[in-house]
C-alpha positions in Angstrom: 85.4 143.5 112.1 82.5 141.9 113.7 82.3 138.2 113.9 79.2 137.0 113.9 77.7 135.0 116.7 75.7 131.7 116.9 73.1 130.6 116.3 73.4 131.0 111.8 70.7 131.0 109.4 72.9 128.6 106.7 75.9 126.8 106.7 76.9 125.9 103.0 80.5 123.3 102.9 81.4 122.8 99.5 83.7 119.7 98.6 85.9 121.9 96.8 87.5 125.2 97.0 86.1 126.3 93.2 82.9 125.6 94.3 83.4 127.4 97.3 84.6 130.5 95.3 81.5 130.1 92.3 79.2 130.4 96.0 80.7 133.3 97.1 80.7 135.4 94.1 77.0 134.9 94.4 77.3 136.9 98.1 78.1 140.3 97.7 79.4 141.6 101.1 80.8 138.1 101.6 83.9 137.9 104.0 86.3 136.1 105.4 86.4 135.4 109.2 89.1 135.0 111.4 89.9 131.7 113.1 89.2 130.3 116.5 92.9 129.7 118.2 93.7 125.6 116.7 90.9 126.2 114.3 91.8 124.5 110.6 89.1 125.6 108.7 87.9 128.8 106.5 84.9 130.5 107.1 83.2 133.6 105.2 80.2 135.6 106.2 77.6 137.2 104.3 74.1 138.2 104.7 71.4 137.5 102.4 68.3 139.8 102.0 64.7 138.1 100.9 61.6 138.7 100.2 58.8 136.7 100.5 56.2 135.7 98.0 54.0 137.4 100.8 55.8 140.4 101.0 57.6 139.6 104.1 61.1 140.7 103.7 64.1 139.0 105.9 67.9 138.7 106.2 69.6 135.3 106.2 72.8 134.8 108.0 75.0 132.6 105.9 78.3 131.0 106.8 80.3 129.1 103.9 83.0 126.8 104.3 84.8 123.9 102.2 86.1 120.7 102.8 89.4 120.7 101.8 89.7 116.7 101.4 87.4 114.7 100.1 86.0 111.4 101.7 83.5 110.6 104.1 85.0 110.6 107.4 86.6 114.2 106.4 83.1 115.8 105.0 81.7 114.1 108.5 84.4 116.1 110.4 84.1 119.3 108.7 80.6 119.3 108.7 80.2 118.6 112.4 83.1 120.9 113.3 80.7 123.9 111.4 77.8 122.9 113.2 79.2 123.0 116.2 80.7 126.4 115.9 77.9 128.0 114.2 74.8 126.0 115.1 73.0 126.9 111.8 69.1 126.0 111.6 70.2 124.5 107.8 73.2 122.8 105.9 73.7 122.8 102.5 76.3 121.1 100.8 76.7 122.5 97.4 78.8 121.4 94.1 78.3 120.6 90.6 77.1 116.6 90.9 80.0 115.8 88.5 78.5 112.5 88.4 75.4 113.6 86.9 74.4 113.8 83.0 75.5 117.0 81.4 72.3 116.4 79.1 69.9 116.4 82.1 71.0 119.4 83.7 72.3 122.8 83.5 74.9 124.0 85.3 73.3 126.2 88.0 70.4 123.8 88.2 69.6 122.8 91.9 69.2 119.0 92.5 68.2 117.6 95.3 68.2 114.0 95.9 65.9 111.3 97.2 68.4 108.6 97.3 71.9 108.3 97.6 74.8 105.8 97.2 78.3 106.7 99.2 80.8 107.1 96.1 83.5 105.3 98.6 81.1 102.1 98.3 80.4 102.5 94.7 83.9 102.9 93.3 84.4 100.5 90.2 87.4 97.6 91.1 90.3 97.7 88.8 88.3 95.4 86.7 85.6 98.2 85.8 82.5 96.4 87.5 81.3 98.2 90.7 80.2 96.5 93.6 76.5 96.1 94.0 74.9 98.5 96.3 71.9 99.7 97.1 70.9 103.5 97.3 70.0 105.3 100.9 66.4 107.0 101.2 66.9 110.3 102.3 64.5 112.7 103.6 61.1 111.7 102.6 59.9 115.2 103.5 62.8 116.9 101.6 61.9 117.2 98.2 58.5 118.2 98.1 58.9 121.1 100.7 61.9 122.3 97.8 59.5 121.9 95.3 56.9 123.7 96.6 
């Protein structure tokens, strides 16, 4: 079996492994790689043809991992543990925004966001009142380029 070599096209991490399985039954071919000796994490491979609205037709190389445990310092350590191994030109974290209104969205919907809160920040005391916080800008740049 041939392992693929860095530099990636995509690294997707999902927060959970259902998440990580609903992403792979989207990649047919999809497989799962063999560890690095002291490696903890699962990765699978697949490739991903596409056409252009051009007609330009390519093939993405796309690794997919999840986290395992949830919480910052963990999705920071998974995350930089991918990119180091597979150096991909994108990263993608993918899961179904539990936290978002079922009425607003579908599920399969793509969301993208311009701000964000940490949920470890946000957490409501044992009282039910939150702790005032104010959201992050993210990439101003972001969502028009995944608009358009």
């Amino acid at each position: 079996m041939r392992v693929p070599t860095p530099p990636i096209d995509i690294l997707i991490v999902t927060p959970l492994d259902e998440e990580r399985d609903a992403v792979l039954a989207r990649l047919p071919g999809q497989r799962q790689l063999p560890p690095m000796r002291g490696e903890a994490a699962v990765y699978y491979y697949a490739t991903l043809p596409a056409t252009y609205s051009d007609g330009e037709a390519t093939t993405y190389e796309i690794v997919v991992t999840f986290l395992g445990e949830m919480g910052q310092a963990e999705a920071a350590a998974s995350v930089a543990a991918g990119v180091a191994r597979w150096r991909p030109r994108y990263v993608l974290i993918v899961g179904i925004a539990g936290g978002v209104r079922a009425n607003k969205v579908a599920l399969g919907d793509i969301l993208i966001a311009s701000k964000i809160i940490g949920y470890e920040l946000a957490k409501a005391k044992p009282d039910g009142q939150a702790p005032p916080r104010q959201p992050d800008d993210l990439d101003r740049g972001l969502p028009p380029r995944a608009q358009g």
